[in-house]
C-alpha positions as MATLAB code, in Angstrom:
seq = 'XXXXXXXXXXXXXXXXXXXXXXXXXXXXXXXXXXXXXXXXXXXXXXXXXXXXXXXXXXXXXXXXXXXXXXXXXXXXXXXXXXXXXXXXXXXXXXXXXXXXXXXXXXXXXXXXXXXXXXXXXXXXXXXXXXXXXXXXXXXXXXXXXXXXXXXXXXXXXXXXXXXXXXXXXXXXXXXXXXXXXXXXXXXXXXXXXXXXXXXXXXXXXXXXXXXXXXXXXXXXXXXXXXXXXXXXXXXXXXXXXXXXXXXXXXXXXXXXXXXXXXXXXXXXXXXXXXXXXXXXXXXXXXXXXXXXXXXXXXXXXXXXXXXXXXXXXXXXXXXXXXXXXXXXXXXXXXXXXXXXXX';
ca = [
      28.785  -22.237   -2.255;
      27.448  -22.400    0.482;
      28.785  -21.172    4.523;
      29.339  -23.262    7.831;
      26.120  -22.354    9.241;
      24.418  -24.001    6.067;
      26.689  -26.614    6.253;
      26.367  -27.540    9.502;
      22.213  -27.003    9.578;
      22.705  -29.679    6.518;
      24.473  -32.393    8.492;
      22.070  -32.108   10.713;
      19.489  -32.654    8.444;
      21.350  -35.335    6.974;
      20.879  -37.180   10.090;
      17.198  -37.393   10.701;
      16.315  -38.372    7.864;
      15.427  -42.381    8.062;
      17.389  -44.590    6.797;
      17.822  -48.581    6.918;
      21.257  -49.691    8.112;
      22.075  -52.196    5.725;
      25.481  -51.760    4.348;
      28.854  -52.907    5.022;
      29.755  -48.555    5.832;
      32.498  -47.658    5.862;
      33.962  -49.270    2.810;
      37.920  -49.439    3.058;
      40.396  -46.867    1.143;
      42.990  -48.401   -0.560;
      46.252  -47.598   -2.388;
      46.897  -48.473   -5.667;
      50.641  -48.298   -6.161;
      51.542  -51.254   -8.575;
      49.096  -49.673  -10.965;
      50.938  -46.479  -10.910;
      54.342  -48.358  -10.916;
      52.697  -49.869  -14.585;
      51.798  -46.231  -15.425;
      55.162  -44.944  -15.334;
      54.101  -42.823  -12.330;
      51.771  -40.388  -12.354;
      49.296  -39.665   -9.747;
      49.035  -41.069   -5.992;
      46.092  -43.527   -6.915;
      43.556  -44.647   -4.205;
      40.529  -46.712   -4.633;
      37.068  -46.335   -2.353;
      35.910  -50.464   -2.317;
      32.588  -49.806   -2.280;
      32.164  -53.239   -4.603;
      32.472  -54.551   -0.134;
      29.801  -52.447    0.699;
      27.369  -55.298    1.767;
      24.106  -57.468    0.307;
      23.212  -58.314   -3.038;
      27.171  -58.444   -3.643;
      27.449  -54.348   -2.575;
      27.905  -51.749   -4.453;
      26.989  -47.877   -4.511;
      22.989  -48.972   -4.966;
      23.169  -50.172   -1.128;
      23.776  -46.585   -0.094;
      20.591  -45.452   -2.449;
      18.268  -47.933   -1.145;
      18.814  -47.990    2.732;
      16.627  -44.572    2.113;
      14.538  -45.601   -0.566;
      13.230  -48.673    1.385;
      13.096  -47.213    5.134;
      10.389  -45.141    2.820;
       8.721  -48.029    1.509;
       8.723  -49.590    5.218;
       7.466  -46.476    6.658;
       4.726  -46.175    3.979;
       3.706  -49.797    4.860;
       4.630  -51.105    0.859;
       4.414  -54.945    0.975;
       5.969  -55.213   -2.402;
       8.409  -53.059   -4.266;
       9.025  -52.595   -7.734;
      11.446  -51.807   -9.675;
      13.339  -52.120  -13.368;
      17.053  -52.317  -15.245;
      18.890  -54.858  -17.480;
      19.158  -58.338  -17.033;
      22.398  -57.724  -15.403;
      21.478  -54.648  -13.216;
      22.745  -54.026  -10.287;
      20.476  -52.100   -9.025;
      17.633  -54.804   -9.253;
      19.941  -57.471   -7.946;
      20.920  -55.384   -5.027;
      17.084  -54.585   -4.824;
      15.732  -58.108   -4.285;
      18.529  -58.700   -1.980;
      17.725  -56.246    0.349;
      14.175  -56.935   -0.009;
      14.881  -60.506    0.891;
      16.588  -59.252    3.913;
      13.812  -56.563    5.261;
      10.634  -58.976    4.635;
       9.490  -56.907    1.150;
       8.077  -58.726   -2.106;
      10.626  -58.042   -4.968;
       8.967  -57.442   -9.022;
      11.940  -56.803  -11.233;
      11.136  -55.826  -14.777;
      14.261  -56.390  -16.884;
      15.144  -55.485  -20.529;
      17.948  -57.961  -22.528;
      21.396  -57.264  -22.415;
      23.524  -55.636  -25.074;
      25.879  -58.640  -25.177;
      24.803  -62.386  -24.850;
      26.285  -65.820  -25.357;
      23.984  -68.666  -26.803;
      23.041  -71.291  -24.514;
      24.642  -68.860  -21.414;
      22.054  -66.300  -19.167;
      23.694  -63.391  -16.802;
      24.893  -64.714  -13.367;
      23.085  -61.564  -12.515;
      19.303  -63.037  -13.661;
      20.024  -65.833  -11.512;
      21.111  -64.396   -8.614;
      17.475  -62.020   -8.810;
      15.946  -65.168   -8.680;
      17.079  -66.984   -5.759;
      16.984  -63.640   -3.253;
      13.007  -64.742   -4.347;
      12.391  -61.734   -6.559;
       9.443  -62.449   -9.285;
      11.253  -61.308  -12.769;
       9.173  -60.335  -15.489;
      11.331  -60.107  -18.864;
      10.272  -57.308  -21.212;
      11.581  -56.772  -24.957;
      12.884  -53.662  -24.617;
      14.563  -50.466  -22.589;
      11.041  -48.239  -23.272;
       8.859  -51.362  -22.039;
      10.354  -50.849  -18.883;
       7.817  -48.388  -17.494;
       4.586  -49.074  -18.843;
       5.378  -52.145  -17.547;
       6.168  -51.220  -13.625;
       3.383  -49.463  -13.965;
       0.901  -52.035  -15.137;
       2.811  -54.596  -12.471;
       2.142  -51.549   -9.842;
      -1.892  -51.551  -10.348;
      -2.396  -55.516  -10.433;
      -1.005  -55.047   -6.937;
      -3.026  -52.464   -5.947;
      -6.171  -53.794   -7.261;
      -5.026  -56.632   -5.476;
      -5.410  -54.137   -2.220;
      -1.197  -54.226   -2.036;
       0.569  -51.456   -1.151;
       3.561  -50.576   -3.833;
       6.796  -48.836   -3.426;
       8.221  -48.395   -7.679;
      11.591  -47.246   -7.505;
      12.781  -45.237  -10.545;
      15.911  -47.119  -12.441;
      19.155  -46.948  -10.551;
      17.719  -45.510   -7.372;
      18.540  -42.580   -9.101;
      16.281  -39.754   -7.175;
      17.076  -37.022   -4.711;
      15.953  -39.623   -2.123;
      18.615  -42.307   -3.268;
      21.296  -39.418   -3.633;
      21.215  -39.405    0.512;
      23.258  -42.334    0.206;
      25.941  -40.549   -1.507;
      26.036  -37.542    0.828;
      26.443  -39.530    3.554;
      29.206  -41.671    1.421;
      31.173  -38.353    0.826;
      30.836  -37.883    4.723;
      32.330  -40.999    5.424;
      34.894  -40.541    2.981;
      36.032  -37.048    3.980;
      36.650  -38.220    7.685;
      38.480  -41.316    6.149;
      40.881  -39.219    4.324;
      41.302  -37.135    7.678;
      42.734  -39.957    9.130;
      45.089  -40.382    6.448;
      45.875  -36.601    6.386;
      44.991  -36.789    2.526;
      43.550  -34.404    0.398;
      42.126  -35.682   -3.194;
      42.504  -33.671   -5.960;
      40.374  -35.828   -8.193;
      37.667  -38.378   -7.855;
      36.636  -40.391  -10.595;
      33.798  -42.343  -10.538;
      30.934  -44.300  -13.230;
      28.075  -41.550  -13.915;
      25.037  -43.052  -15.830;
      21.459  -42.409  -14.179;
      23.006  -39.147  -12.659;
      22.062  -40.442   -8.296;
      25.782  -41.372   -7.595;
      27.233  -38.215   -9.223;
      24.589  -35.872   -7.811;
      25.201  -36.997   -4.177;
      28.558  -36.545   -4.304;
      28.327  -32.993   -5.864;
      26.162  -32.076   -2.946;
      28.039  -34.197   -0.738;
      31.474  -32.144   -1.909;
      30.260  -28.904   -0.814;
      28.332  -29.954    2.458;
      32.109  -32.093    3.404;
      34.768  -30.005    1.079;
      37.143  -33.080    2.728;
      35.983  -34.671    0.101;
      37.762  -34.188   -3.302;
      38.530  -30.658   -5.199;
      36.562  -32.108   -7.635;
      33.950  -34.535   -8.836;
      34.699  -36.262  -12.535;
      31.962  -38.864  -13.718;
      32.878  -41.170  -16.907;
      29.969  -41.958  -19.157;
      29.547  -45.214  -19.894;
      26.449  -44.827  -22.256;
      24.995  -41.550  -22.483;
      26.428  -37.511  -23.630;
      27.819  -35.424  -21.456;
      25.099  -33.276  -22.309;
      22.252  -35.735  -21.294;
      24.122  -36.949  -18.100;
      24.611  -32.739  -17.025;
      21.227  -32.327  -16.972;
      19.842  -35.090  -15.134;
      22.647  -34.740  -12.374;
      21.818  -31.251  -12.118;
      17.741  -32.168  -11.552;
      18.751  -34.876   -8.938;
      21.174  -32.292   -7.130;
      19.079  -29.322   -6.411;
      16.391  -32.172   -5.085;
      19.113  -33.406   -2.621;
      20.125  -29.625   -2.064;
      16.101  -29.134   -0.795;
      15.944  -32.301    1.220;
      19.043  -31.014    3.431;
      17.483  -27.308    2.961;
      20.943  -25.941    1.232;
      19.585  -24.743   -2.377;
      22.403  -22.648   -2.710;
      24.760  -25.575   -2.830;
      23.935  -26.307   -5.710;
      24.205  -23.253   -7.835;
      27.158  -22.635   -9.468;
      28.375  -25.981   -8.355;
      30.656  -27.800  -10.921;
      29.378  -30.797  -12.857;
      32.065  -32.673  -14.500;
      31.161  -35.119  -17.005;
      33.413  -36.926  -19.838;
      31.783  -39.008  -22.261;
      34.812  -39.739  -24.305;
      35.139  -43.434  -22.993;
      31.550  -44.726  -23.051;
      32.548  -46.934  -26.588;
      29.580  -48.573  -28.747;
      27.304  -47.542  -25.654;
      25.486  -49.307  -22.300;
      26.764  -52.866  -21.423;
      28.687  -52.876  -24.313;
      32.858  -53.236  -23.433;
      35.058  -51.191  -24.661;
      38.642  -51.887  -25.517;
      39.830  -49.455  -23.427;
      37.461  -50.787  -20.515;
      38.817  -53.983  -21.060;
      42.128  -53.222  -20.893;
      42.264  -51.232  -17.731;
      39.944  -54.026  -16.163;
      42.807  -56.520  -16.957;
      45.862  -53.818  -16.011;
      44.272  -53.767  -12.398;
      43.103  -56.965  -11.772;
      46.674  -58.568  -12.518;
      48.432  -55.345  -10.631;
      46.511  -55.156   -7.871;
      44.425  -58.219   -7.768;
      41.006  -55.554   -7.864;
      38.472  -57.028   -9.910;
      36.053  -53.875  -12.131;
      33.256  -54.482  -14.062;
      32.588  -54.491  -17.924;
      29.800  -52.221  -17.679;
      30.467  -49.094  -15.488;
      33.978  -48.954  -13.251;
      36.083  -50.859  -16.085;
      34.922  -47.746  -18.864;
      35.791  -45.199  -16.023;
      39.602  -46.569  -14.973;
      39.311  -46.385  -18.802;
      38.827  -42.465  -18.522;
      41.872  -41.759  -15.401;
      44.265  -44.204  -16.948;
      44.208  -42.289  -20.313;
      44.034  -38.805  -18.218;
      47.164  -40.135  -16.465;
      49.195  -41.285  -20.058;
      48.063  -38.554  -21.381;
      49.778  -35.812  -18.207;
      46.654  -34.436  -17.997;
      47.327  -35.512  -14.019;
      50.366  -34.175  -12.338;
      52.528  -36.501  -10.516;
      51.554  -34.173   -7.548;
      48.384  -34.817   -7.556;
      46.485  -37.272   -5.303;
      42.753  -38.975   -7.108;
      40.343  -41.313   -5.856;
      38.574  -43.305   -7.498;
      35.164  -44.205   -6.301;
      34.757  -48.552   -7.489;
      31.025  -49.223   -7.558;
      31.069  -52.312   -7.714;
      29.200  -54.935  -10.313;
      31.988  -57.562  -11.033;
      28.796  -59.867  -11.411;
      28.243  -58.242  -15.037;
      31.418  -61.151  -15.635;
      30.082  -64.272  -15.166;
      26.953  -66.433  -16.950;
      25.517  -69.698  -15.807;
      23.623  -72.269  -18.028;
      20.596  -70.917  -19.377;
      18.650  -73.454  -17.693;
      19.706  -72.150  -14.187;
      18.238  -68.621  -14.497;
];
């Protein structure tokens, strides 16, 4: 824990360090209260809409990169590299905002767990026409040799590189969150709310490890921070949310926020594993698109309304209790166009 004088010092911090304003900020709160009607009560339920939150069709990867490229701009990098699936959001939201600062975009981009013959990810398309130059790899472990080999051709090229690490996921990135859980905190202010609970999709650990630092520099936030798994153990996610933390704990100069500080991760809902659906995921995606007309993705947000809904059925939630959960958008992951068109 840490005290005001830390806290405040941290804000402070928070605040000089660059940034590109990109983003749609700050993404609306909203109540959910058909999908608790279709619960049979429960919990107050709101939703954070970051899926608004601005280019490359939003989404919490907006908040990452407005740090990680005001870097890459300040470092004079003329192209920026960087990696996922075929359906990534990160890389999609990448080459947008490349597109929109005047960077070069190299996306190097495994196959998906699921694909239809004769259909390619909406996703792979969109990557192309914000002008980014996709190279297609075999494989998840391909993904760095190859950034790096892409990184020095460009160099030897006399190029300047920026290679961000998959998801944005870095102490860097995390920024975004911190300043999320800021925005949030003085939302709920407003609303004279206090959250009990926030749920949200933890996977590369940068989401859940800003708002675990974020929590305890704005305690407005939540009481506490619960990431789903939609892939990997809770064991495996722990630890890298832990490493990204105490980096964003160092950048605002608050170590000690970090220590001690809770991370809560379930990996009971992450099914047959990354960018595969589950059952569950697919049937809270279709309970809250036809309740409240909120579309999730397969991927990540649909596998952790997966996680609350059962919490909820299960009275693991009292119908006291107030949670938010934190929509991250990537409703691309959905749709395909012709192969030919990608």
């Amino acid at each position: 824990m840490i005290n005001d004088e830390q806290r405040s010092r941290a804000r402070g911090r928070l605040e000089e360090i660059p940034r590109l304003d990109l983003s749609h900020a700050p993404t609306p709160i909203e109540e959910l209260p058909r999908l608790r009607a279709a619960l049979g009560g429960g919990p107050r339920i709101l939703i954070k809409r970051d899926d608004y939150l601005g280019p490359g069709f939003g989404g919490n990867k907006v908040r990452k990169l407005e740090y990680l490229l005001a870097a890459a701009k300040r470092d004079g990098a003329e192209v920026v590299i960087t990696c996922g699936g075929v359906k990534s959001n990160h890389a999609r939201v990448t080459a947008a905002l490349c597109a929109r600062v005047g960077l070069e975009c190299a996306l190097v981009l495994n196959p998906a767990a699921v694909s239809y013959a004769g259909s390619a990810p909406a996703s792979l398309h969109v990557d192309r026409l914000y002008g980014a130059k996709v190279h297609l790899i075999g494989s998840r472990p391909e993904r760095e040799p190859m950034m790096e080999s892409l990184a020095a051709r460009y160099r030897q090229e006399g190029r300047r590189v920026a290679v961000i690490p998959l998801g944005a996921s870095v102490p860097e990135g995390a920024l975004g969150l911190v300043r999320a859980a800021a925005e949030v905190e003085e939302q709920l202010a407003q609303r004279q709310v206090r959250v009990d609970l926030l749920f949200h999709c933890s996977s590369s650990g940068g989401t859940q490890a800003g708002l675990v630092v974020g929590r305890e520099i704005f305690p407005g936030l939540a009481d506490a921070v619960i990431g789903i798994s939609p892939d990997g153990t809770s064991a495996e996610i722990t630890a890298t949310v832990a490493g990204i933390a105490s980096g964003v704990a160092r950048l605002l100069g608050v170590e000690t926020a970090v220590q001690g500080a809770q991370i809560n991760v379930d990996d009971r809902y992450r099914g047959d594993g990354y960018g595969i659906p589950s059952p569950a995921g697919e049937e809270a995606l279709a309970l809250v698109a036809r309740t409240e007309g909120v579309l999730l993705d397969p991927v990540y947000s649909a596998k952790a309304m997966a996680g609350l809904i059962d919490q909820i059925r299960r009275g693991q939630i009292g119908d006291d209790q107030t949670v938010l959960f934190w929509h991250t958008g990537g409703q691309l992951a959905l749709f395909y166009v012709p192969e030919g068109a990608a």
